[in-house]
C-alpha positions in Angstrom: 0.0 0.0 0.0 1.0 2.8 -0.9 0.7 7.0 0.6 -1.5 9.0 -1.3 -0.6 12.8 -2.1 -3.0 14.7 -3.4 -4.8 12.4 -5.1 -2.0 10.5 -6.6 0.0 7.3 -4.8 3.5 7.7 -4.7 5.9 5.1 -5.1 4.1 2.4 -7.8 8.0 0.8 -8.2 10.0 -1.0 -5.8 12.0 1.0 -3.5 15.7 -0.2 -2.7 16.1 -0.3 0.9 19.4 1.6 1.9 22.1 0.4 4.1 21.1 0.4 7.9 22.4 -0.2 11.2 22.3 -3.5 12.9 19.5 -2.2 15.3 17.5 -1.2 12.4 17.2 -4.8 11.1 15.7 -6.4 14.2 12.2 -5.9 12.9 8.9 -6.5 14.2 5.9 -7.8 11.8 3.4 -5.3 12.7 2.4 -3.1 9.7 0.7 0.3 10.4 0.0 3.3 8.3 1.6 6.2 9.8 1.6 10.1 9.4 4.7 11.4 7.3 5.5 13.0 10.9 4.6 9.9 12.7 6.9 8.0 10.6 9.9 10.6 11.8 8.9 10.2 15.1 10.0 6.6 14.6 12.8 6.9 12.7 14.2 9.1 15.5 13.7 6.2 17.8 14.9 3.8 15.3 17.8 5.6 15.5 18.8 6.0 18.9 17.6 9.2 19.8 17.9 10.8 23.0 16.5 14.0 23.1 14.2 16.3 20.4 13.0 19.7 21.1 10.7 21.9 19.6 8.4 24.6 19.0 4.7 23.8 17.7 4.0 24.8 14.0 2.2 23.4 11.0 3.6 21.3 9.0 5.9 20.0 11.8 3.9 19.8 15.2 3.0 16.3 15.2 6.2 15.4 15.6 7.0 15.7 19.0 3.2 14.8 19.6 4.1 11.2 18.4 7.4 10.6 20.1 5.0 11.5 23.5 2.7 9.0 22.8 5.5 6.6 21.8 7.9 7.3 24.8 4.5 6.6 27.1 3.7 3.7 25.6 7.1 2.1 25.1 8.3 3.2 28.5 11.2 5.1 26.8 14.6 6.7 27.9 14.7 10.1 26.7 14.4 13.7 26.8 11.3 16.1 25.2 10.6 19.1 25.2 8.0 22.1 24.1 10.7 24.7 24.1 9.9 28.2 24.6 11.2 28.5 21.1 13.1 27.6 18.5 16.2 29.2 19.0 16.0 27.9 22.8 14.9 24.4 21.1 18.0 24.6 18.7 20.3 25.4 21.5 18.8 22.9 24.2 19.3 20.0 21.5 22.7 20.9 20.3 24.4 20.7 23.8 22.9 17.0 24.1 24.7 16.7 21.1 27.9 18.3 21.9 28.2 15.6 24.9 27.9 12.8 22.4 24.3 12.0 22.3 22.5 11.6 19.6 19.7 14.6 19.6 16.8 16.1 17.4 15.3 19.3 17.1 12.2 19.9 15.0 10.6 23.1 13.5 8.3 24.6 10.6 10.6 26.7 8.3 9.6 30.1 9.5 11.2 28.6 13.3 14.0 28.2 11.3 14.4 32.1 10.8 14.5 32.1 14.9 16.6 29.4 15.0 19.0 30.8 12.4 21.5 32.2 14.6 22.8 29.0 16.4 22.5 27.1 12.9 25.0 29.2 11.5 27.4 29.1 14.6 27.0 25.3 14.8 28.1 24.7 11.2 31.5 25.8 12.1 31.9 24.3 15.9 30.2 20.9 14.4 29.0 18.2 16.5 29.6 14.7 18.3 26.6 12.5 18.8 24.0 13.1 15.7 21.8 16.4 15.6 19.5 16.2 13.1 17.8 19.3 12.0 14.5 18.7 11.1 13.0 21.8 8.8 9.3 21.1 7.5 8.8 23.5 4.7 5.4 24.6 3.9 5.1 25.6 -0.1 1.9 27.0 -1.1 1.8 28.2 1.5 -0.6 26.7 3.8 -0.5 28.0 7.2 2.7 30.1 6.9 3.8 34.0 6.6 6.2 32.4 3.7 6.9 29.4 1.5 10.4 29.8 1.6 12.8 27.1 0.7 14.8 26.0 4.1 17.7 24.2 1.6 18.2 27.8 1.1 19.6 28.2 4.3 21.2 24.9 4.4 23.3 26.2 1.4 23.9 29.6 3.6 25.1 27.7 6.7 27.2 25.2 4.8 25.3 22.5 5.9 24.4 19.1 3.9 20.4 18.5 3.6 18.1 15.4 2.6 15.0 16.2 1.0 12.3 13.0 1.6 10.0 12.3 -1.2 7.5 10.0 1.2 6.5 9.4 4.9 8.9 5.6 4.4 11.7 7.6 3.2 11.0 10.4 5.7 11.6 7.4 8.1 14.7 5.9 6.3 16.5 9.4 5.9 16.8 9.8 10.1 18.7 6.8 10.5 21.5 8.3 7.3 21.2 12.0 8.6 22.5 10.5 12.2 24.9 8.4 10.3 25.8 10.9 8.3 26.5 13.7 10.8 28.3 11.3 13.5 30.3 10.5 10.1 31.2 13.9 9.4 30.8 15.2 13.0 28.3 17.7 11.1 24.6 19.1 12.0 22.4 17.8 8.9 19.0 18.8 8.1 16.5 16.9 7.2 13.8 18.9 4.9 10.2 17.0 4.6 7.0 19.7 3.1 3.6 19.7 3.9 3.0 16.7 1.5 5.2 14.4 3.3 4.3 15.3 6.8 0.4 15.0 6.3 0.8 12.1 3.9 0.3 8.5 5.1 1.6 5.8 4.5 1.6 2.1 5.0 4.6 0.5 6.7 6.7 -2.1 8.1 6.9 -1.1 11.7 11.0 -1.6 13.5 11.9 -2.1 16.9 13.5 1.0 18.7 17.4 1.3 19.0 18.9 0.9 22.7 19.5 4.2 24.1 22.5 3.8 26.0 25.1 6.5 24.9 26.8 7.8 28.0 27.3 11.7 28.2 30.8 12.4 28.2 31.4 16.7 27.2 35.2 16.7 25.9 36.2 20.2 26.6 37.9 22.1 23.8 37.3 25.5 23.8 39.2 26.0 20.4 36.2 24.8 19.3 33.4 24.9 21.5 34.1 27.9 22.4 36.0 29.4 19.2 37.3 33.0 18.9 37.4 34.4 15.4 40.9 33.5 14.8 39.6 30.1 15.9 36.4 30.4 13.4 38.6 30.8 10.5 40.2 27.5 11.2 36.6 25.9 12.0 35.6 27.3 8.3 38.4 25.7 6.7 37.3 22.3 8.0 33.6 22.7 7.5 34.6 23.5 3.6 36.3 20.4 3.5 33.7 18.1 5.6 30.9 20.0 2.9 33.6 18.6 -0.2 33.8 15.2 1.4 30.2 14.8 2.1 29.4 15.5 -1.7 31.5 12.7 -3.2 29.7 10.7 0.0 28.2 7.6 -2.4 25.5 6.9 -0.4 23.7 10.2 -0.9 24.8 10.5 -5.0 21.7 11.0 -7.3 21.2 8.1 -9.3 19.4 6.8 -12.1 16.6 5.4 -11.0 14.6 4.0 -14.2 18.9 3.4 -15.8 17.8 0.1 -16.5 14.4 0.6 -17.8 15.3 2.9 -20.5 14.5 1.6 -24.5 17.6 0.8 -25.7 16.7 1.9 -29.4 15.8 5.9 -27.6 17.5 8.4 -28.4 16.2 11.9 -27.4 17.1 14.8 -30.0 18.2 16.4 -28.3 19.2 14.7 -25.9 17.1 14.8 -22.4 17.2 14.0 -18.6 15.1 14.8 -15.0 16.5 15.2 -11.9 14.1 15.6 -9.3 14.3 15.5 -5.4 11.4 15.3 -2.8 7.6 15.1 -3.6 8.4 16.4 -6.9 10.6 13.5 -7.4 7.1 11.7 -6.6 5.1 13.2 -8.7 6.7 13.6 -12.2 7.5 9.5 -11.7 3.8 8.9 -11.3 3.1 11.4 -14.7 5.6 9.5 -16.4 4.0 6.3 -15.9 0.7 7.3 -16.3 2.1 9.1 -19.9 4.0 5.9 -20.6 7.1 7.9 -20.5 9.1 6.1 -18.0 11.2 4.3 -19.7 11.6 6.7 -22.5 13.5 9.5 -20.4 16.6 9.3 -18.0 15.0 10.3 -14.6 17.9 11.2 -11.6 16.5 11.6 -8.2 18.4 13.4 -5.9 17.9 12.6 -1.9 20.7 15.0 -1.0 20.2 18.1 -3.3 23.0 19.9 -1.2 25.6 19.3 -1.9 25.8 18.3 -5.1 28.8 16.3 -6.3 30.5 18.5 -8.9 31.1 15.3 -11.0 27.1 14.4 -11.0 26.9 18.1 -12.5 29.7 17.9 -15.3 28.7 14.4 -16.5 25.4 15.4 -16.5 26.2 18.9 -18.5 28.6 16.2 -20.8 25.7 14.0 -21.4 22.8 15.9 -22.1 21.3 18.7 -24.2 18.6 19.4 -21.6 18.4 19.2 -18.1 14.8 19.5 -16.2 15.3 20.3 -12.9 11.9 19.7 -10.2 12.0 21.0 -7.2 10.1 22.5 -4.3 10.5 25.7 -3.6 13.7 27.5 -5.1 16.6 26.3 -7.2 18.7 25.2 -4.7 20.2 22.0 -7.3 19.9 24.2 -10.5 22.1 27.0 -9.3 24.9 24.4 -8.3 24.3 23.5 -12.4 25.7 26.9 -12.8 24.4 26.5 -16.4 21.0 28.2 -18.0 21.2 27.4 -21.3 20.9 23.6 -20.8 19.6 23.7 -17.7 15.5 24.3 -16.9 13.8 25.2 -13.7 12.5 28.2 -12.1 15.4 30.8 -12.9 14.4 30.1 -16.7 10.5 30.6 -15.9 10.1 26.8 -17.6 8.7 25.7 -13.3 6.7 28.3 -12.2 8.8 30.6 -9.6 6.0 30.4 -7.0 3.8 28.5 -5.3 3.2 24.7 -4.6 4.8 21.6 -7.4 1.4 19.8 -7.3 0.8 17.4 -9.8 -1.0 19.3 -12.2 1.5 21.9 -11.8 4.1 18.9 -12.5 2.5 17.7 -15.4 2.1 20.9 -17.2 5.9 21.7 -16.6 6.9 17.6 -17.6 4.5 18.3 -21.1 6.0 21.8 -22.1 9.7 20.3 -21.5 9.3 17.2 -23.6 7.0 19.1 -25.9 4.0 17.2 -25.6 0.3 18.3 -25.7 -1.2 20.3 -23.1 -3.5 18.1 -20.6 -7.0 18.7 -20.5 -8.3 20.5 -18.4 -9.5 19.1 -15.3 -13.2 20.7 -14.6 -13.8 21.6 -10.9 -17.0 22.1 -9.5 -18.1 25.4 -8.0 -18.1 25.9 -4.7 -19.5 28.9 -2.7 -17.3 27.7 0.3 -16.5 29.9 3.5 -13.7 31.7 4.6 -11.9 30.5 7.4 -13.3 32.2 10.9 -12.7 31.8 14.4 -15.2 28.6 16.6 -18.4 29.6 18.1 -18.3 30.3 21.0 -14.4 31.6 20.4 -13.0 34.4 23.2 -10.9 35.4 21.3 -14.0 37.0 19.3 -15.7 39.0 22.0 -12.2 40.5 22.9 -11.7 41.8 19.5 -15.9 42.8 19.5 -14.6 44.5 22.8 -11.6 46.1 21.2 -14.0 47.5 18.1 -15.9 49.6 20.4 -12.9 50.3 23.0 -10.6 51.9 20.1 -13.1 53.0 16.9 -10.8 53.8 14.2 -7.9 52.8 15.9 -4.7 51.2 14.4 -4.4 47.0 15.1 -1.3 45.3 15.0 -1.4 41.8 15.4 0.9 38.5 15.5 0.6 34.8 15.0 -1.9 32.6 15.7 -5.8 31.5 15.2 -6.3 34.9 16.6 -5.2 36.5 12.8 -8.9 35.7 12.2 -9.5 38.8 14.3 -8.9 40.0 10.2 -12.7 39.2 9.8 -13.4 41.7 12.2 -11.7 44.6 10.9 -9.3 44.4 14.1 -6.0 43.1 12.6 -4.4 45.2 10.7 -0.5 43.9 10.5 0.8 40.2 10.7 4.1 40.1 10.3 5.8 37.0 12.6 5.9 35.8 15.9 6.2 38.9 18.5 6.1 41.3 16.1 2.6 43.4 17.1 4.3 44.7 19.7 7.4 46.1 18.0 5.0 47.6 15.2 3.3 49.2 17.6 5.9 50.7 19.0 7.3 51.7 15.9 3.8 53.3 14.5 3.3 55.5 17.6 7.0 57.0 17.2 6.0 57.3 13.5 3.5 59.7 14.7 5.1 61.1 17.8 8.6 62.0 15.1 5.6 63.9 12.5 4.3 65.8 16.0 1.3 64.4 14.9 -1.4 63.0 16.9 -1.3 59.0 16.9 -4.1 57.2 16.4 -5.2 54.8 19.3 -3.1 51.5 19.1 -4.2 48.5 20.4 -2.1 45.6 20.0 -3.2 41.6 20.0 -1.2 38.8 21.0 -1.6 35.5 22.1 -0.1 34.0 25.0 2.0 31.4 23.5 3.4 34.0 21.2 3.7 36.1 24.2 6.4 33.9 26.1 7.8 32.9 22.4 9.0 36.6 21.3 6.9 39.2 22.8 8.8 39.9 25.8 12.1 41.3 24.4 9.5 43.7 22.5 7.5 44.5 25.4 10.7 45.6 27.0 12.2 47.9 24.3 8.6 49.7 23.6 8.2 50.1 28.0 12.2 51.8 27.4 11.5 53.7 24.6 8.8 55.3 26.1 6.5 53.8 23.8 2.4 54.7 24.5 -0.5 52.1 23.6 -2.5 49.2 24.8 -1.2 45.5 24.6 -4.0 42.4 24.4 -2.7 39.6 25.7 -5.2 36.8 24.2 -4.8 34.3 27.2 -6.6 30.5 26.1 -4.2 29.2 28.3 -2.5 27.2 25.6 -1.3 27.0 21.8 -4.3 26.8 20.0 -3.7 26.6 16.3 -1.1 23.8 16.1 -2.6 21.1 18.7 -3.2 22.7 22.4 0.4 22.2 23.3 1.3 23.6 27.3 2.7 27.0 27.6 4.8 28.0 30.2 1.7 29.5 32.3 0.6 25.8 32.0 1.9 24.7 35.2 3.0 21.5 33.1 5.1 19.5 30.2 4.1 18.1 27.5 4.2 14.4 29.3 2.1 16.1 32.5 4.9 16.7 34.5 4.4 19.3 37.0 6.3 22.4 36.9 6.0 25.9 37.9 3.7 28.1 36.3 4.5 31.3 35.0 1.9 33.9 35.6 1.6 36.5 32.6 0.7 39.9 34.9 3.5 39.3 36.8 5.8 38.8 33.8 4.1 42.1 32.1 4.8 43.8 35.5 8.3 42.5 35.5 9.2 44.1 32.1 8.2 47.7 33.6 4.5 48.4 33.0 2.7 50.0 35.1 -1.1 49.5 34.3 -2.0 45.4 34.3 -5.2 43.9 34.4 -6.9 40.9 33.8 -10.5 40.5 32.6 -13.0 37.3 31.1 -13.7 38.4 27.8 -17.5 36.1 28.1 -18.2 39.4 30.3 -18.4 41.3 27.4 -19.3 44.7 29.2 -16.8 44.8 31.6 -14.2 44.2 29.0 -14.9 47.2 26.8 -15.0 49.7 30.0 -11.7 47.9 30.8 -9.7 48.9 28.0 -11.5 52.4 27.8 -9.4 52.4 31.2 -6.5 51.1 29.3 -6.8 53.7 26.8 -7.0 56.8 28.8 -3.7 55.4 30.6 -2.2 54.7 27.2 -2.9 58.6 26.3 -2.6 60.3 29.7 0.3 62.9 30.1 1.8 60.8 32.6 0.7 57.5 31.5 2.3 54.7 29.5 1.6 51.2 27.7 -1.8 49.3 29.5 -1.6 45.7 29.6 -4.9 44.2 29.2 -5.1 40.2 29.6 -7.9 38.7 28.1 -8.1 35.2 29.4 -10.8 32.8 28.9 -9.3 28.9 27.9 -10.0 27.9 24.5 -13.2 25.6 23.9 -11.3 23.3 21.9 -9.0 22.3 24.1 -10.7 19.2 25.9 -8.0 19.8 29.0 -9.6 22.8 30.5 -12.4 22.0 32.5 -15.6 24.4 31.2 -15.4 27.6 33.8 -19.5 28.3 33.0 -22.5 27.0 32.8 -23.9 26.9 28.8 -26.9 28.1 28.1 -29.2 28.2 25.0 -29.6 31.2 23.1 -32.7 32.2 21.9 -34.3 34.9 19.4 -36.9 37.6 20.4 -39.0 39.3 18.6 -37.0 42.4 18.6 -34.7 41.0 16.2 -35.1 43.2 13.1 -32.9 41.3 10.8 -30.6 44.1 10.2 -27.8 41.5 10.3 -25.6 43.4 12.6 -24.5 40.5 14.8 -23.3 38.5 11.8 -21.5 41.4 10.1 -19.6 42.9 13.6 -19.2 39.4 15.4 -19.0 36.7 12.6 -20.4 33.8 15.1 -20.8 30.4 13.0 -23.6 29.9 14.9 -25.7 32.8 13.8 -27.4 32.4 10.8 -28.8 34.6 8.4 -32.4 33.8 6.8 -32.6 36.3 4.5 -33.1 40.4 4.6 -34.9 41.4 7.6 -35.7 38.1 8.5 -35.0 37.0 11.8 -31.9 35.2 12.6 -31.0 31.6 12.9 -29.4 29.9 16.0 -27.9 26.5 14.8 -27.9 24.6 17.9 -25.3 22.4 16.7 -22.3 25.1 16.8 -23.7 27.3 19.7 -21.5 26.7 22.7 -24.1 28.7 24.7 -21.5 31.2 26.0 -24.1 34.0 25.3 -22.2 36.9 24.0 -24.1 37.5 21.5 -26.6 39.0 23.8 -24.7 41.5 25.1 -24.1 42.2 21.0 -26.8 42.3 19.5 -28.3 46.1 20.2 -31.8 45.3 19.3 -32.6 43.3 22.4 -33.5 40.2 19.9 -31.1 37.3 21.4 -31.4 36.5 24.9 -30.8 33.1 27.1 -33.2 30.2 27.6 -33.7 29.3 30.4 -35.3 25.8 30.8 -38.1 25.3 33.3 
């Protein structure tokens, strides 16, 4: 059986199993069909891991999620973590590493930005046991401020990447990225996208690898601790560990269909692929679907950095034309260093944006070998709906609150289910994590430097984001004197990728108790003077609240307001339910004007048509009742059963 991606199976040929170790080939008979992250999880295990941090975001979160559920059931050794984030994550991991233990840390390629600092620095120092970077890329994108290419910055920091084509090969690529950086004493990253993560795929289940490497730190400060005389030296021998781990045979591209091909073709001119990833998937299904796959030499490459510079020139020697398929930039057609044989996205023949699906493939395969265009697929139309926050969602009366608190007023805003608040006409900026409070800063000093009169700011941020990156940024806007009001959107966990613990959680991800951080105190701690905490379900009370926060914001004397908005997220079946729900009814004073579905956007409130009442769909109301206090005819109010 095999994973299916986007409607087409991957994989219709045998696969060659690669070398392994001898713990790898004690295997268990069980088959299941696992998640592309799932199947990581294991390979980690597989392969001896002993520790893998991270930080919580689509495509990577599950993860971590999985090795939990693993290390509970199977009563493992080993060390996990929800760091604070990734940078912390990276770091965390990498000393595990340093004292010779084999470690993972795991992130979306956005975290990588955060991260980027240590992954630079550790290219040169290196490492002892294996540290696997794990980087899942999100093209489209999907859930991401970017779809940038994370190879990209494997190719900055000098560091060798593999770039899995399936959840089985996802699995099989741990096991040779630990190999391969105890080999070279080298961090290697290990690049799965979207498609391979949320894939599944049926497969051969292995037992776990013994985890019983000792910790043993050998101090060197040459090059643990390297001056930059020292980092000179440590750039010399990562340029020669990069040249070495090109010519590594293992991770060569090779000819996959070599023995396939007709012996009596002869391409004018002549023509090859060379693929890597879900790409690589993709255009081998097209090409046997097109009964083309044994008419065209077809080179995958599971390491597209580096590139052997003798896979380039005999390819440059062999062919006319060179189609190069890859997701998202041309990370193996710029080491071809050649665009006049060589096609991709820098000569506009693969689109230079968005996702390689298998339309997108086919199109591109078709043009290069100058077939046909496919028909066109016909999809049926679909009014759909546009993404918007759960009934019964707190987050939605705060930014209702905030509406009527600051009219007119300017909204920065941050990451997190929250940038539905968009919907509402209170988001205005979404930048990256932590970032609505450094915009804010910087728009009220825009004014402030014009002598001109700044419009009320109110800032939104969750709480995970919060702890992740908003403190530094609180700090600097309290020390630069900065003026406007900060909405901490407390749900008392990480909402959008799985209702993972924060540090105001009181726990760890496995339930271990630890001390909880509380948020006011941490506000108060980075200088501000005006804190307070309020249920955003109390609708009223909220909006006269952060009047309050507002006349402090603007006062002569006054400074940034903290307002925390904390009510725990509905979804998250962990937080016991702090009221009691009751239906929500509709009065005759509803007029149908259809201001409660414009200004609050509740899935739950229906519209039946112009100045026709409104519909309650019992099924989504969570009976929290806000919409009472909204609506200003008078036309909802509670139920109350005899």
């Amino acid at each position: 059986m095999f994973p299916v991606i986007h409607g087409l199976s991957v994989y219709r040929h045998r696969q060659h199993a690669g070398r392994r170790d001898s713990a790898l080939e004690n295997k268990v008979t069980t088959r299941q069909i696992l998640l592309g992250n799932e199947a990581i999880a294991h390979g980690l295990l597989e392969s001896a891991c002993t520790m893998a941090t991270s930080y919580p975001g689509t495509p990577a979160s599950e993860v971590l999620g999985a090795l939990v559920k693993l290390k509970k059931q199977h009563d493992l050794k080993l060390h996990l973590e929800w760091s604070i984030n990734e940078k912390v994550a990276f770091e965390v991991a990498l000393a595990n590493s340093f004292a010779g233990r084999r470690s993972a840390v795991i992130m979306k390629q956005v975290g990588l930005n955060v991260a980027a600092d240590p992954l630079m620095s550790a290219a040169y120092t290196g490492v002892k046991g294996g540290f696997v970077v794990v980087v899942a890329d999100d093209p489209g994108p999907h859930s991401s401020q970017t779809e940038q290419d994370s190879r990209f910055m494997a190719m900055a920091a000098k560091l060798p990447v593999l770039d899995p084509s399936s959840p089985a090969e996802a699995r099989d690529f741990v096991d040779k990225a630990m190999r391969l950086s105890e080999k070279y004493e080298i961090p290697v990253m290990l690049r799965p996208t979207t498609r391979v993560c949320h894939a599944r795929q049926d497969m051969e289940l292995r037992s776990f690898a013994e985890n019983d490497q000792v910790p043993c730190f050998e101090k060197d400060p040459g090059r643990w601790a390297a001056t930059p005389k020292f980092r000179l030296l440590l750039h010399r021998q990562l340029n020669e560990k990069l040249e070495k781990i090109a010519l590594d045979p293992e991770f060569s591209p090779s000819l996959l269909n070599q023995k396939e091909i007709a012996p009596s073709f002869q391409p004018q001119p002549r023509s090859c692929i060379v693929a890597s990833g879900v790409a690589f998937a993709y255009a081998q299904e097209i090409l046997l679907d097109l009964g083309l796959w044994d008419k065209i030499p077809v080179y995958k490459a599971p390491m597209p950095y580096p590139l052997a510079p003798a896979f380039r020139d005999d390819l440059l020697a062999l062919y006319e034309r060179i189609l190069i398929l890859e997701e998202s930039y041309p990370v193996m057609e710029l080491q071809f260093q050649d665009r006049v044989r060589v096609f991709g996205r820098t000569t506009g023949t693969v689109p230079a944006s968005g996702e390689l699906l298998p339309e997108v493939v086919e199109s591109v395969l078709r043009g290069f070998l100058q077939l046909p265009p496919a028909p066109p697929i016909a999809v049926p139309g679909s009014p759909g709906r546009r993404p918007t926050l759960c009934a019964g969602c707190p987050h939605r009366a705060t930014f209702f609150a905030i509406k009527k608190a600051f009219p007119n007023g300017l909204y920065p805003s941050d990451i997190g289910c929250y940038t539905l608040g968009l919907n509402l006409g209170v988001v205005d900026t979404v930048l990256c994590m932590g970032a609505s409070i450094s915009q804010a800063t910087g728009f009220y000093h825009a004014y402030q430097a014009a002598h001109e009169d700044a419009p009320a700011i109110c800032a939104t941020i969750g709480d995970s984001t919060f702890f992740h990156a908003g403190i530094p940024a609180l700090i600097n806007a309290v020390v630069q004197g900065s003026r406007f009001v900060l909405v901490i959107l407390d749900n008392s966990t990480t909402a959008m990728t799985g209702h993972q613990p924060t540090p105001a959680s009181g726990k760890t991800l496995d339930g271990v108790r630890v001390p909880k951080l509380s948020i006011p105190d941490l506000v108060r701690a980075c200088g501000v003077g005006f804190v307070a905490e309020e249920d955003p379900y109390r609708l009223e009370a909220m909006i006269e609240l952060l009047k309050k926060a507002k006349k402090h914001a603007q006062a002569r004397k006054g400074g940034i307001a903290v307002v925390v908005a904390k009510r725990p997220c509905l979804m998250d079946r962990s937080q016991a339910e702090s009221w009691t729900r009751k239906p929500v009814g509709v009065t005759s004073q509803c007029k149908g004007c259809g201001f409660c579905i414009k200004q609050f956007e509740c899935p739950a409130l229906e519209s039946q048509g112009k100045k026709q009442p409104i519909r309650i769909d019992p099924a989504l109301c969570s009976g929290c009742g806000v919409c009472v206090v909204v609506c200003p005819h008078k036309g909802l109010k509670r139920v109350v059963s005899g």
